[in-house]
C-alpha positions as CSV (number, residue, x, y, z in Angstrom):
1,X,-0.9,25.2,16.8
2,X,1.2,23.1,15.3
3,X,3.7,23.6,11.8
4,X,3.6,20.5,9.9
5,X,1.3,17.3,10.6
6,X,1.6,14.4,8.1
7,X,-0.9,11.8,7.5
8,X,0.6,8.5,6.7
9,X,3.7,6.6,7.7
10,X,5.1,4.8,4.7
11,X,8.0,5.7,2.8
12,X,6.2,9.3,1.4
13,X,5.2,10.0,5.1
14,X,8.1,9.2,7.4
15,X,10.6,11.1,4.1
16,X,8.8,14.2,5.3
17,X,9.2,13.8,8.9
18,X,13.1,13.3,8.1
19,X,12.9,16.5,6.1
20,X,10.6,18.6,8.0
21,X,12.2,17.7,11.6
22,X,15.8,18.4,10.4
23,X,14.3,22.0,9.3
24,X,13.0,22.3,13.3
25,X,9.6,22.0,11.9
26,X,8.2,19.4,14.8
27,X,6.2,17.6,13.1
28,X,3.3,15.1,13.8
29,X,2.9,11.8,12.0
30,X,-0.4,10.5,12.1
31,X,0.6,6.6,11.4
32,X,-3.1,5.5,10.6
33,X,-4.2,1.6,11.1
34,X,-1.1,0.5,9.8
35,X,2.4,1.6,11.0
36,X,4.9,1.9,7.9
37,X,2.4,1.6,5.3
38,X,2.1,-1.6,3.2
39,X,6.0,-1.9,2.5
40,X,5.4,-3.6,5.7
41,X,4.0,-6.4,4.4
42,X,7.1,-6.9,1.7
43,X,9.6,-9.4,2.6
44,X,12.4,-8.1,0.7
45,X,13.2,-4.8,-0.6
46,X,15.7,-5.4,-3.3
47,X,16.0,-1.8,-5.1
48,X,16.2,0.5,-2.7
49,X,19.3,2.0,-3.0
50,X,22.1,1.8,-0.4
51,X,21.1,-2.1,0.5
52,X,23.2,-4.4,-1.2
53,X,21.6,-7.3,-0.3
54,X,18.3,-6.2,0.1
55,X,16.2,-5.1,3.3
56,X,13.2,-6.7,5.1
57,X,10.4,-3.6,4.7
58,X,9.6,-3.7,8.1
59,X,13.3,-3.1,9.3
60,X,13.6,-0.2,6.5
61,X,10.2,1.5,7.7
62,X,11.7,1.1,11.6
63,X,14.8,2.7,10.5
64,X,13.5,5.5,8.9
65,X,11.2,6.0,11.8
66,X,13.7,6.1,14.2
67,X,15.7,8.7,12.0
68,X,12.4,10.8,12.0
69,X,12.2,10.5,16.0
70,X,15.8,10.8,16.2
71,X,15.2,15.0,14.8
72,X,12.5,15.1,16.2
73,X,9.5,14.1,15.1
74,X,6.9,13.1,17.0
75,X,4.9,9.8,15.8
76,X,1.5,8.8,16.9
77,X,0.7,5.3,16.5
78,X,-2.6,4.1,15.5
79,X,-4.0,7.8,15.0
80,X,-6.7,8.4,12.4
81,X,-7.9,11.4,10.8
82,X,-12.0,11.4,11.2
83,X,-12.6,14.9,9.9
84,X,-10.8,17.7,8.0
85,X,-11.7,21.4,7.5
86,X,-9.5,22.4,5.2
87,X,-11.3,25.6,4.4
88,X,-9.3,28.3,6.1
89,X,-6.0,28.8,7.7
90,X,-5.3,27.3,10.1
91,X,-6.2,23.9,8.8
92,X,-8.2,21.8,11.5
93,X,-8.4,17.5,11.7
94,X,-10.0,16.1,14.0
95,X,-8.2,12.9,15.2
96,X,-9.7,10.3,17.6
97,X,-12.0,12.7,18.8
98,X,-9.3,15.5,19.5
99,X,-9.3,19.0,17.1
100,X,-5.7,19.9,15.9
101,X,-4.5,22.7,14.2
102,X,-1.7,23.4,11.9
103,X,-0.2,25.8,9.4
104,X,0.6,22.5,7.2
105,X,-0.6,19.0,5.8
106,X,1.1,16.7,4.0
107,X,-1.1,14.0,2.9
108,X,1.0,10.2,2.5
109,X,-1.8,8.3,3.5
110,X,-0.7,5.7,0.7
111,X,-2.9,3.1,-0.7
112,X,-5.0,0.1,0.7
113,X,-5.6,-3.2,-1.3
114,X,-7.7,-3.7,-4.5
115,X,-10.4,-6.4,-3.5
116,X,-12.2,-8.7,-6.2
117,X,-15.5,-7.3,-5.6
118,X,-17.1,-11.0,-5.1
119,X,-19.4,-11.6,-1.6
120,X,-17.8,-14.8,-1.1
121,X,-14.7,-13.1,-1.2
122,X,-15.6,-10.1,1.7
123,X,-17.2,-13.6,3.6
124,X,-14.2,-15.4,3.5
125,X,-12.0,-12.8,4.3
126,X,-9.2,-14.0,7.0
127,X,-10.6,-17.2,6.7
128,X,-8.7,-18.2,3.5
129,X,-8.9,-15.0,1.6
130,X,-5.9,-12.7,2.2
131,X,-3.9,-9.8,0.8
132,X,-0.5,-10.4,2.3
133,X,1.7,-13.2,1.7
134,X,4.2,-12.0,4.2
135,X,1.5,-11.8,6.8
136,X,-0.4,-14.5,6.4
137,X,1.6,-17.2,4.3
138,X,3.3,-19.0,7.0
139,X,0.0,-20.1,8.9
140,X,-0.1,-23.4,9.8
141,X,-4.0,-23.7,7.7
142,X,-1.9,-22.8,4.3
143,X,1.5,-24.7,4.9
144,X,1.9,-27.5,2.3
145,X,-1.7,-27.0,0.9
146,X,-2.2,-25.7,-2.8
147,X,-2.8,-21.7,-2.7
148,X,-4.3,-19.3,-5.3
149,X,-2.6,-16.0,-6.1
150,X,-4.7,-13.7,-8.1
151,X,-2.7,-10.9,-10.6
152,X,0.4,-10.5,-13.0
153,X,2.3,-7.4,-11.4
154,X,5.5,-7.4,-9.4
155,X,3.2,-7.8,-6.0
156,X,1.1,-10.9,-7.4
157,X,4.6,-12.3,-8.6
158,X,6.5,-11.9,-5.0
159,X,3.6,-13.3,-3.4
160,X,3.9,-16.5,-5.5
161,X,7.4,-16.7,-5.1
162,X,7.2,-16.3,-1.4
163,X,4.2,-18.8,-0.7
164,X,6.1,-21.7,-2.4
165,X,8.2,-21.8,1.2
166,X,5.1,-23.1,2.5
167,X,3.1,-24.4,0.0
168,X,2.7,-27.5,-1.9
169,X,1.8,-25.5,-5.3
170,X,0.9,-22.1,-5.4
171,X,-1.3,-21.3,-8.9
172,X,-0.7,-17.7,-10.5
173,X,-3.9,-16.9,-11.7
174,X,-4.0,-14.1,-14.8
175,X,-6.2,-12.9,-17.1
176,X,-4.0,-12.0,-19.5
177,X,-1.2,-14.6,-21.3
178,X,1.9,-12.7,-20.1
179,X,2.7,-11.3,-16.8
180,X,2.9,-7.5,-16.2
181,X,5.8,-7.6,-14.2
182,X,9.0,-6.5,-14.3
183,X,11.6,-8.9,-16.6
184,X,13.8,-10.2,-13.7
185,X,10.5,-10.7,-11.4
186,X,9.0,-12.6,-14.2
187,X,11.5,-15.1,-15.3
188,X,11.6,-15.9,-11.9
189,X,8.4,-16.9,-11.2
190,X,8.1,-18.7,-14.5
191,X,11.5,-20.6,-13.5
192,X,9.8,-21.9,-10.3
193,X,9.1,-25.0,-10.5
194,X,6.1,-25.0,-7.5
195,X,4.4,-22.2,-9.5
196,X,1.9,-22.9,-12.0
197,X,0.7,-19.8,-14.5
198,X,-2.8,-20.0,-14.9
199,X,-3.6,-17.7,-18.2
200,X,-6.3,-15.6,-19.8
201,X,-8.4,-16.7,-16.4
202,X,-10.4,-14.8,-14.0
203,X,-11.7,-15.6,-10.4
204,X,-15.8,-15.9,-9.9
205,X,-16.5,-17.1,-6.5
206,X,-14.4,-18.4,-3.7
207,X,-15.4,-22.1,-2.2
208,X,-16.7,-22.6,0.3
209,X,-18.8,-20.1,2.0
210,X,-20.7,-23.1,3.3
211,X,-17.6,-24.5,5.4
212,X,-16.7,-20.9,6.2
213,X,-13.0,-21.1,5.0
214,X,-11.3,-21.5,1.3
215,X,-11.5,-24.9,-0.3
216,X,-11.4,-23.8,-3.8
217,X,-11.8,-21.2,-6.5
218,X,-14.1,-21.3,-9.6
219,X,-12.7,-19.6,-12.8
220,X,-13.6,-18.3,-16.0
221,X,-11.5,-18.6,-19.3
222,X,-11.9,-14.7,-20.4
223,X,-11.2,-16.4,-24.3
224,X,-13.1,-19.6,-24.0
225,X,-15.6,-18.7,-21.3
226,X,-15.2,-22.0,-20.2
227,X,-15.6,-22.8,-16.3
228,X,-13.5,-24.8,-14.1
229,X,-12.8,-25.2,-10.4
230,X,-9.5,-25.3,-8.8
231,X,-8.8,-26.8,-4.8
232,X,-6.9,-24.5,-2.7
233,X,-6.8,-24.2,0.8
234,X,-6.1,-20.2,0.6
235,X,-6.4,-17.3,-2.2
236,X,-3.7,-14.2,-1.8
237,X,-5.2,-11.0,-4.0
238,X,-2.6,-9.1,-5.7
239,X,-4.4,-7.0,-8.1
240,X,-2.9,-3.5,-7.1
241,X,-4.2,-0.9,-5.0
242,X,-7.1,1.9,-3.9
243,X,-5.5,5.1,-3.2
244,X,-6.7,6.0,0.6
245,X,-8.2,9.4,-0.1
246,X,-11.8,9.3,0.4
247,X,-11.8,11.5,3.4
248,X,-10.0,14.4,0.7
249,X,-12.9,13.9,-1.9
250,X,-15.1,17.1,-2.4
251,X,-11.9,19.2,-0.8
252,X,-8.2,18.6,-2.4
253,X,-8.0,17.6,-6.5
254,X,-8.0,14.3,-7.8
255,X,-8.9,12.1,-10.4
256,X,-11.5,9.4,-11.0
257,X,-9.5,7.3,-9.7
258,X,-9.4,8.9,-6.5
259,X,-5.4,9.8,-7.0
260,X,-5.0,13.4,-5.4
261,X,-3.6,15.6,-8.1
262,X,-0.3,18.2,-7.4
263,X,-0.8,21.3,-8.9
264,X,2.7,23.1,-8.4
265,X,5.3,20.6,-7.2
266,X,4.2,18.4,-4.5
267,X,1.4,21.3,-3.6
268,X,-2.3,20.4,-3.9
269,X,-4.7,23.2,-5.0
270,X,-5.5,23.8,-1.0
271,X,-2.9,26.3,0.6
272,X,-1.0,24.6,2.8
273,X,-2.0,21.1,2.1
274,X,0.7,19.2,-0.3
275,X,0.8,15.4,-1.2
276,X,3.4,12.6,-1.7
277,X,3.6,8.9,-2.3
278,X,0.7,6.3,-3.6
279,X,-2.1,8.3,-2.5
280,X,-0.9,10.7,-5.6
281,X,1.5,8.4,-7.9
282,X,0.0,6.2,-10.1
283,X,2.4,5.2,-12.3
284,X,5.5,4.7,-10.5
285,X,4.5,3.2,-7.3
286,X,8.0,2.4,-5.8
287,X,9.6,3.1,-2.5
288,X,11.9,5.0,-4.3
289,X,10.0,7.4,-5.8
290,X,7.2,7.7,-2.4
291,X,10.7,8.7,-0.8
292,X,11.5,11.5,-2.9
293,X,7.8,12.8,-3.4
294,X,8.0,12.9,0.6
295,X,11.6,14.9,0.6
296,X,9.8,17.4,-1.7
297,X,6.6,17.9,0.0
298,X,8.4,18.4,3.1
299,X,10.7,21.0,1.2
300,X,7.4,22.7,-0.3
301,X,6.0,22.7,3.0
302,X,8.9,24.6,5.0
303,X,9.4,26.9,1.9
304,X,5.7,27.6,2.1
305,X,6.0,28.6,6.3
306,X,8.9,30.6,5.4
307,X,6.6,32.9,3.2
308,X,3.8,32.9,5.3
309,X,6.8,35.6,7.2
């Protein structure tokens, strides 16, 4: 039976390891579909601290898996939790087929990406439509082509700033008349040139289903309800995120939203089970503050073993 077993290897997640390994703990990190969590697809990590010049979010989630490994803590790449039972001590998953149990759960399983909700969207998917300018922007099918970014945060703003290495425009769609991100994030955006704001407009369909990749976007002007069409050859989403916790529902807290609720530090309302990072925080949503959640679930965790006695 194992201690400690922590679902999710983003900042929140591999924090934990850090924490729970140095305590002897052994834990097991589940790393899900995608290794490091979605700071992996971030370019540049400019305010984290300790990086004076930044860090690309791959490198930072390798390094802090490596100091995870390096105490002790055992990763499993590609695992996914199928199943819980969460009803009695000790607490069973079932992962790729295989039953574990273990004293412990920490849940960082993080957050996925919010999707527009539109059918030509879901049919155009990797075929123009993306959710990751890091990943996708440098494609050959979107380099000097006009691109579409969809939302007004900090995400929607570094994707616009990073596609305009690639593109020949890059059109920040918004359906408000100011952007929602941070001050120095916003000026500059608005100071590139290659970026065009596109206010008070939503997206309604993708073009062109037909042709099977993007050629275009039709909007809507939420004031005017006027219609246009724009030519692009891709559309990155950045309209925030869907807190991965669906296999919790029915068993661990949360709210409508589907964000798991602490009830006593980073401690759900299942013995044994805590939480950390973007699958619980919806307000703060940094690297930063996943880090620390992850530091204190892993604290709650070991202090909660230590009374079990």
């Amino acid at each position: 039976m194992e201690k400690v077993i922590i679902i999710g290897s983003g900042c929140a997640g591999l924090t934990a390891a850090i924490y729970t390994a140095r305590a002897n703990l052994e834990p097991i990190v589940l790393t899900g579909v995608m290794p490091g969590g979605l700071l992996t697809t971030t370019s540049i990590v400019e305010n984290y601290p300790g990086f004076v010049k930044g860090i690309d979010g791959t490198e930072l989630m390798m390094e802090m898996q490596q100091q995870a490994e390096r105490f002790g803590a055992k990763i499993r790449f590609g695992s996914t939790v199928e199943s819980i039972d969460f009803s009695r001590q000790p607490l069973r998953l079932t992962v790729d087929g295989e039953e574990l149990e273990t004293q412990t759960v920490i849940i960082a399983s993080g957050a996925g990406h919010r999707h527009l909700g539109l059918e030509s969207e879901a049919k155009l998917e990797k075929k123009g439509v993306t959710y990751c300018a890091t990943c996708d922007g440098a494609l050959p099918m979107f380099r000097e082509q006009p691109l579409v970014v969809v939302g007004g945060g900090d995400s929607a703003c570094e994707e616009a700033n990073y596609l305009t290495r690639f593109a020949s425009k890059v059109y920040l769609v918004h359906r408000r008349d100011e952007l929602r991100a941070s001050k120095i994030m916003a000026e500059r955006t608005l100071a590139n040139d290659k970026i065009e704001p596109v206010w008070y407009s939503e997206v309604t369909e993708v073009l062109d289903v037909e042709q099977d990749k993007v050629t275009g976007v039709k909007l809507r002007n939420n004031q005017s309800g006027e219609e246009s069409a724009l030519d692009c050859a891709g559309l990155f989403i950045a309209i925030g995120h869907v807190p991965n916790t669906e296999l919790f529902r029915g068993v661990v807290d949360m709210d409508d939203a589907g964000y798991i609720l602490p009830q006593c530090g980073q401690a759900t309302n299942v013995a044994g089970v805590f939480v950390a990072g973007d699958c619980s925080d919806r307000v703060y949503r940094q690297a930063i503050t996943a880090a620390g959640q992850g530091c204190a679930a892993a604290i709650d965790a070991e202090r909660y073993l230590a009374s079990l006695n």
